[in-house]
N, C-alpha and C positions, 0 to 999 in steps of 0.2 A: 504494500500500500504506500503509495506516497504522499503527502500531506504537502498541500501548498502554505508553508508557513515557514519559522524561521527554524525547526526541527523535523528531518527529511530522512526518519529511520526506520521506513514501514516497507511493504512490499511492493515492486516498480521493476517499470520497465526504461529502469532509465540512461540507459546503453543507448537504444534509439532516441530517447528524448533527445540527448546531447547531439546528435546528430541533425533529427528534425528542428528541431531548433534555432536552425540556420536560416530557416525557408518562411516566405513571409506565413501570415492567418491564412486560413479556410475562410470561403464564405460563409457568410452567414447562414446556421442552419436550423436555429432557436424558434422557427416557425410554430404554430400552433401546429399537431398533426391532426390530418383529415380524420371528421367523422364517419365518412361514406365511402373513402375509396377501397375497392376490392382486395383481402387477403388475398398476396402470392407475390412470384416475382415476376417484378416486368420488366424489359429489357428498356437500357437508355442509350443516347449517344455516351463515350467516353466522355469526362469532362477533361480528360489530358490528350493530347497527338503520342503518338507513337511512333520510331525512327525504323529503317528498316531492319536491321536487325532486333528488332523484338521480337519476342513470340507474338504468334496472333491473341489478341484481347478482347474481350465482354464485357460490358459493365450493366448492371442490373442495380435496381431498389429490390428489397425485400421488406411486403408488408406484413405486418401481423399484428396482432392483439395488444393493447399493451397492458392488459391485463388477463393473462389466460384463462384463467380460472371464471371470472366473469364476464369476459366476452366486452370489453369496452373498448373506448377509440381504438383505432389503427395509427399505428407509427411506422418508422422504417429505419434500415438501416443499409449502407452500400454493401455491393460485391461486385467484386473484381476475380476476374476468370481468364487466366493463363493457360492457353494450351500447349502441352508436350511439342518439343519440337519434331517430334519422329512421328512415321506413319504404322510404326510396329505397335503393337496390341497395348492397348492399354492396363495400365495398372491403377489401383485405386487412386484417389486423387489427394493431395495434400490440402486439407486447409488451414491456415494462420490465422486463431481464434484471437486476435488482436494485440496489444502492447501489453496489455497486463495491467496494474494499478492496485484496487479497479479504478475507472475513471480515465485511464492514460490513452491517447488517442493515437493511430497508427501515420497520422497527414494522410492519406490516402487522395487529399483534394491535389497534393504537389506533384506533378509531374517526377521531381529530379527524386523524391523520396520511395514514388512507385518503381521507378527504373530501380534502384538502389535496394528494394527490399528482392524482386525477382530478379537481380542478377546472383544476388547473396541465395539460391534456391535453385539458378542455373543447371550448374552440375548434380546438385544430389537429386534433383526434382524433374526439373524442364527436359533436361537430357536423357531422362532414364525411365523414359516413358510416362510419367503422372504429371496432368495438368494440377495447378497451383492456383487455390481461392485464395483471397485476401476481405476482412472485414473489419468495418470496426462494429465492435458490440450496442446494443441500445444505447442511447441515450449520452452519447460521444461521438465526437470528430466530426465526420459525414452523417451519424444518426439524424435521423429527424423525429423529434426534437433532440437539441445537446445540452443539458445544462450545464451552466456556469456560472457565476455570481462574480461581476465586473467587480461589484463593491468589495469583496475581499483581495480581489489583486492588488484595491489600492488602500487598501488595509495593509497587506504585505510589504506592498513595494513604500506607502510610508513610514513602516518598523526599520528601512534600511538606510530613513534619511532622519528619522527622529527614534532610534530605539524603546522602545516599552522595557518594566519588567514583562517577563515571561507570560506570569501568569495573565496580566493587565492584557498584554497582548490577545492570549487565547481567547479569555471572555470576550473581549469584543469582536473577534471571530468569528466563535462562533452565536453571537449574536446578528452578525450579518447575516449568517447562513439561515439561521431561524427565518429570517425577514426574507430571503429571496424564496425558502420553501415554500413559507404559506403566501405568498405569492402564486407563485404556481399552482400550489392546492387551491385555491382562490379562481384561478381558470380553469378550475377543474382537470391537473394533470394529478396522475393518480403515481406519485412518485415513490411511493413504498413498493410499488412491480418491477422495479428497476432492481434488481437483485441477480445473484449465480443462476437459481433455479427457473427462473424466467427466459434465462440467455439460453439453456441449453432447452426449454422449449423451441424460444427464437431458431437455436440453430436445427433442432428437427423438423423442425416444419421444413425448414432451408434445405435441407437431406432430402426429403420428399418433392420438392419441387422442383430440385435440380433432377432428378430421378435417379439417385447415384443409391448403390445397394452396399458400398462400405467408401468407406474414405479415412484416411490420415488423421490426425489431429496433431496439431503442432500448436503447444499452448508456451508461453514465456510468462516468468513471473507468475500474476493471480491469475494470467489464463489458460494454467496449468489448474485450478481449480474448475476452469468449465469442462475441462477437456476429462478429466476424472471424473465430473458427477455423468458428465453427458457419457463416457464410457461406463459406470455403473447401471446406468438404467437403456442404455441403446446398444451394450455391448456387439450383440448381433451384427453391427452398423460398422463397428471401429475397425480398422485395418489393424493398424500401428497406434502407439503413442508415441510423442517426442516433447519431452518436457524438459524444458530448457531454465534451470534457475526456479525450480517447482515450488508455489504453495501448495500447502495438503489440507484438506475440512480439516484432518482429523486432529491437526497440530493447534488447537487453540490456547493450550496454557503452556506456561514457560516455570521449568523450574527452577533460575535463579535468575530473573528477568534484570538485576542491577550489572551482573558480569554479561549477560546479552547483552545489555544495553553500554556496554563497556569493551565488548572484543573489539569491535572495530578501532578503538584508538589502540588499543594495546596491537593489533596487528600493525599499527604504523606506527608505532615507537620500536617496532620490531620491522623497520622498514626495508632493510641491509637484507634478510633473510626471504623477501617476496619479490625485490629486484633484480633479476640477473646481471644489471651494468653495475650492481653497486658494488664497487671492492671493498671497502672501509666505510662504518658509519660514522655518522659524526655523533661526536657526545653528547650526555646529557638530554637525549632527546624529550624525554617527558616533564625533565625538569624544564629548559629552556621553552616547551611547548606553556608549562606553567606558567611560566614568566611572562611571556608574551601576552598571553591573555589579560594578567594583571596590569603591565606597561598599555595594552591598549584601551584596557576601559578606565584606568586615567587618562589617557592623553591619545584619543582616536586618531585614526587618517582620516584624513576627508580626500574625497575626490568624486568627480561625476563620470557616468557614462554618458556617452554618447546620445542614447534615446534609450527615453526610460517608455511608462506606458501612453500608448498613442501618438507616437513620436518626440515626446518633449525631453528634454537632458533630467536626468535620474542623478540627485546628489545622494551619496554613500557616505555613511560617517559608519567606518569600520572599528568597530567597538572589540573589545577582547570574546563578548560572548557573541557576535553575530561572526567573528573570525573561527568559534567552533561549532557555530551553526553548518557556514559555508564546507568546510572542512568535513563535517560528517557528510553531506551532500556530497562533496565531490568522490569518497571513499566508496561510494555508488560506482566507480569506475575504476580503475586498476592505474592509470597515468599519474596521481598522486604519490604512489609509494617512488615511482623515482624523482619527481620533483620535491618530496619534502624536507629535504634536507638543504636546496635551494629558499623555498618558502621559509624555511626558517633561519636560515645565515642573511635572508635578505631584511625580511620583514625585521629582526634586530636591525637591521640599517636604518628602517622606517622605508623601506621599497616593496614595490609590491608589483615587480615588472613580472615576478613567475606567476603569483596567487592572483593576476588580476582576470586571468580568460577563467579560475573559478570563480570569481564573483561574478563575472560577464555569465557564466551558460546558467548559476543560481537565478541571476536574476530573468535571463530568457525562461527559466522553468516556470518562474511566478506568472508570466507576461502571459503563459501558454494561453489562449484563449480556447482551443480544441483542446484541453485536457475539463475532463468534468467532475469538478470538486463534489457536487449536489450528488451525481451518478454512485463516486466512491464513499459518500455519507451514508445512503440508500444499502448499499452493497454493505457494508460494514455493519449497521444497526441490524442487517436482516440474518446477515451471514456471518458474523461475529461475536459482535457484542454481548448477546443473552446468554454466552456459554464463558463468556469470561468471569473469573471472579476477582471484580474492580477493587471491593473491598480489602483481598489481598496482595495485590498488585500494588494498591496505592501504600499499605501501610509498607510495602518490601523495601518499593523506591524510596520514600521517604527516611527508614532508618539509613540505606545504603547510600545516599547519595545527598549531596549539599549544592544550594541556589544554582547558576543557571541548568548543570547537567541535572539536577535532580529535574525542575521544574520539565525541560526537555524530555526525558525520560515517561514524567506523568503524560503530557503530549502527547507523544509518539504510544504510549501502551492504553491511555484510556479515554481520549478521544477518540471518537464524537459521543460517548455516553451520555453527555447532557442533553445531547441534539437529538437521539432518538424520540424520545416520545412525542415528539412531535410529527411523527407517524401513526398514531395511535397503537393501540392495545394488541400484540400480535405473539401468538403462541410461538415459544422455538418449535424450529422444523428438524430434528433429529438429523436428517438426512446429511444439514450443514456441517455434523462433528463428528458423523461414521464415519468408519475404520474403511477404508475402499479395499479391495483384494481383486484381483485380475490376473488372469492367464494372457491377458492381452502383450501380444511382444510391446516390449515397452524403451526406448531410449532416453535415459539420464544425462544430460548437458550442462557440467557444472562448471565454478568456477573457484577452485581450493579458497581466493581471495573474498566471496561474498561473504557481504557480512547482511545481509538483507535478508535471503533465505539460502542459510546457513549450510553446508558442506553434511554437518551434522547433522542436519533435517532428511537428508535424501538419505543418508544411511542408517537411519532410524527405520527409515519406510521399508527400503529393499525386502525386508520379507516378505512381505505382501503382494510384491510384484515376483510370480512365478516364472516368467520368461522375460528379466530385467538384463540390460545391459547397461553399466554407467561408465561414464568418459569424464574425466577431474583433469581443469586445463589451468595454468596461472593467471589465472583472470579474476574478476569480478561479478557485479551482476549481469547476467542477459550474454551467453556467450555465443551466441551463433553470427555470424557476421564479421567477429573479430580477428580469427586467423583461418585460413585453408583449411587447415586440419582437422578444424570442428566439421567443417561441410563434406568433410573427405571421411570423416568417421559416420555422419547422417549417411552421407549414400550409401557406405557399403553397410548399414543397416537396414536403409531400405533394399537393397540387394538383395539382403539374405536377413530378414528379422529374426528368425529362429536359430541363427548361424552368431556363436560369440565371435566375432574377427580379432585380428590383433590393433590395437589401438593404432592410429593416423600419428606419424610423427610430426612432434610441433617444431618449430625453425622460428627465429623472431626476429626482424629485423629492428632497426631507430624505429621505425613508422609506423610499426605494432606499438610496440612500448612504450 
């Protein structure tokens, strides 16, 4: 999940973020969704050109319900349909159940981001007989409707030029959030169906209409949680899994959630040992990490970016606790472990020539407007929250940890808790915290360096999965895309799923690392 806020240590897909991120908004897609128009899918023009060496493409709306259960409005959401480049027999087909989050959106409207996600599916996909879907899930990206609440971007983006305490910050928050829901509840958007179990309806009905009789599922992050509940109940359907940097239902409590919420610095105080160029570390790293923080919330940097939101210049007053906001953020990605040692002989300078492209892609995350904060509220209070126990969570954090990390911490494990009921009254659904089991061939994509959904989550689970193969790469979260090797290790599982191969060798050049 990822939290657009000033603490960014939940479950994401934010491997692509950093990358889409470059590319301007989506259009606008926050329309009201039709009352009348006909469930199913209909075919549209592409809204991108395509060059000639692409595969041939399809672009469709997918309507349905948006509430299944009782049969209200229709909404939609895009797909995008790659066909195999060969004329040899087909194999099941892949599809890319979205960024993950929940809430996090694929860009699907950018041309250079579509190219970029089907070249990276190329070889193990395109070339090997299986056409390639692409989607984003309800109520994100290209959805129709998307939510998002403008007002907490610039709730955020004003935390980075006038800092709050923590807590100061969150409530107002999520008070925004409160105010944009019953909004929407208010035109009658029934936003509690925004959920897992709703999506993996979304995507059967999607199965049925395409008329395909099994297919792939390639879930990253939280949409390794659709791709699990949708293979529990449609097994019959699933070719393969490939789960990439996996959430699990079944994982909702932590048993020392202050060292959770703690590895991830202790992996970059231990920075020497996850960088292959580093030969010698530098000293004192958690001591000097200390210190800086203290030097910076006496006496901040200031500076502005370029364009903050809506194109106006973004002033930054870098405080010592928004410098381990930004920091936890950027450990979402694996390129910090070798610049920290830079970041911090600099930033004692009071420079900030290495640490400045992470405050630059922190604060493009905030700007996202195709990422759907409301979507991953929804998702959270439905498929979450009821099976956590806050009460013990909050008293853990609080012995274990002191101001802004604790405060952070409370953040990131028991938000949006306050913001549920404003869903009304809704039974847990068992199904969100069962044990999953499958004979289904299954491919594990991890990356030793996640600290998001952790190394140790997927080899908790391996029993469960009866024809499991896992591949552990020096990366971080969301590892497919990052090196050959990963996509060299997917094909020869799609090759042969029931067949363990010998692991892809990794090679790394500057431009990986």
């Amino acid at each position: 999940m990822i939290k657009k806020g000033l603490s960014l240590l939940g479950l994401a897909a934010i491997s692509s973020l950093l990358w889409y991120a470059y590319f301007p908004a989506s259009p606008d897609n926050s329309a009201s969704p039709s009352t009348a128009q006909q469930l199913g899918l209909v075919a549209q023009p592409c809204w991108f050109t395509s060059a000639d060496d692409w595969p041939a493409v399809n672009c469709y709306r997918m309507f349905v319900p948006e509430n299944h259960q009782q049969g209200t409005r229709t909404i939609s959401f895009p797909v995008i349909h790659f066909q195999r480049f060969s004329d040899n027999a087909k194999q099941p087909p892949v599809i890319h159940l979205g960024a993950g989050g929940p809430g996090a959106a694929m860009w699907l409207h950018n041309k250079y981001v579509v190219e970029y996600i089907w070249r990276d599916f190329e070889h193990s996909v395109l070339r090997q007989d299986r056409d390639l879907y692409l989607i984003d899930p309800r109520g994100t990206g290209m959805a129709n409707p998307r939510f998002n609440c403008p007002a907490v971007t610039r709730h955020a983006l004003a935390q980075l030029k006038n800092p709050q305490v923590m807590a100061e910050y969150v409530a107002q928050e999520s008070e925004l959030y409160l105010t944009c829901i019953q909004e929407l509840q208010q035109h009658g958007v029934d936003i509690a169906a925004y959920h897992s179990l709703s999506v993996i309806q979304d995507l059967n009905l999607l199965q049925q209409a395409l008329g395909l009789n099994e297919w792939s599922l390639f879930g990253v992050s939280y949409g390794a949680v659709y791709a699990l509940l949708y293979a529990d109940e449609y097994a019959d359907n699933v070719d393969t899994l490939i789960l990439d940097s996996p959430a699990f239902p079944a994982l909702k409590s932590m048993k020392d959630p202050v060292a959770r919420f703690l590895r991830p610095l202790q992996q970059l105080v231990n920075y020497c040992e996850f960088d292959p160029s580093c030969v010698e570390p530098i000293d004192a790293v958690s001591t000097r990490l200390q210190q800086l923080v203290t030097q910076l919330n006496a006496d901040p940097i200031h500076l502005s970016l370029p364009s903050g939101f809506l194109g106006s210049p973004l002033p930054v007053k870098l405080t010592g606790d928004t410098f381990m906001s930004i920091l936890f953020f950027a450990i979402y990605g694996h390129d910090i472990y070798s610049d920290i040692a830079k970041v911090i002989t600099e930033l004692e300078q009071r420079d900030i020539s290495t640490f400045y492209r992470y405050i630059d892609n922190y604060v493009e995350l905030i700007k996202d407007q195709n990422y759907s904060g409301i979507s991953m509220i929804s998702h959270l209070c439905y498929d979450e929250v009821p099976f956590v126990d806050h009460a013990r969570l909050t008293a853990a954090l609080q012995q274990g940890l002191t101001g802004h990390m604790r405060d952070g911490a409370l953040y990131t494990y028991t938000w949006p808790a306050d913001i549920c009921p404003v869903f009304g009254e809704t039974l847990p659904n068992k199904r969100m915290v069962q044990q999953i089991r499958t004979a289904i061939p299954t491919l594990f994509l991890q990356g030793s360096l996640d600290s998001v959904t952790p190394l140790e989550d997927v080899q908790q689970q391996l029993e469960y999965f009866s024809q499991r193969q896992l591949r552990v790469y020096p990366l971080a979260h969301g590892v497919h895309g990052s090196l050959d090797c990963v996509d060299e290790d997917l094909q020869a599982f799609l090759a042969a799923p029931l067949q363990d191969s010998e692991p892809a060798i990794c090679s790394f050049s500057d431009e990986d690392l």
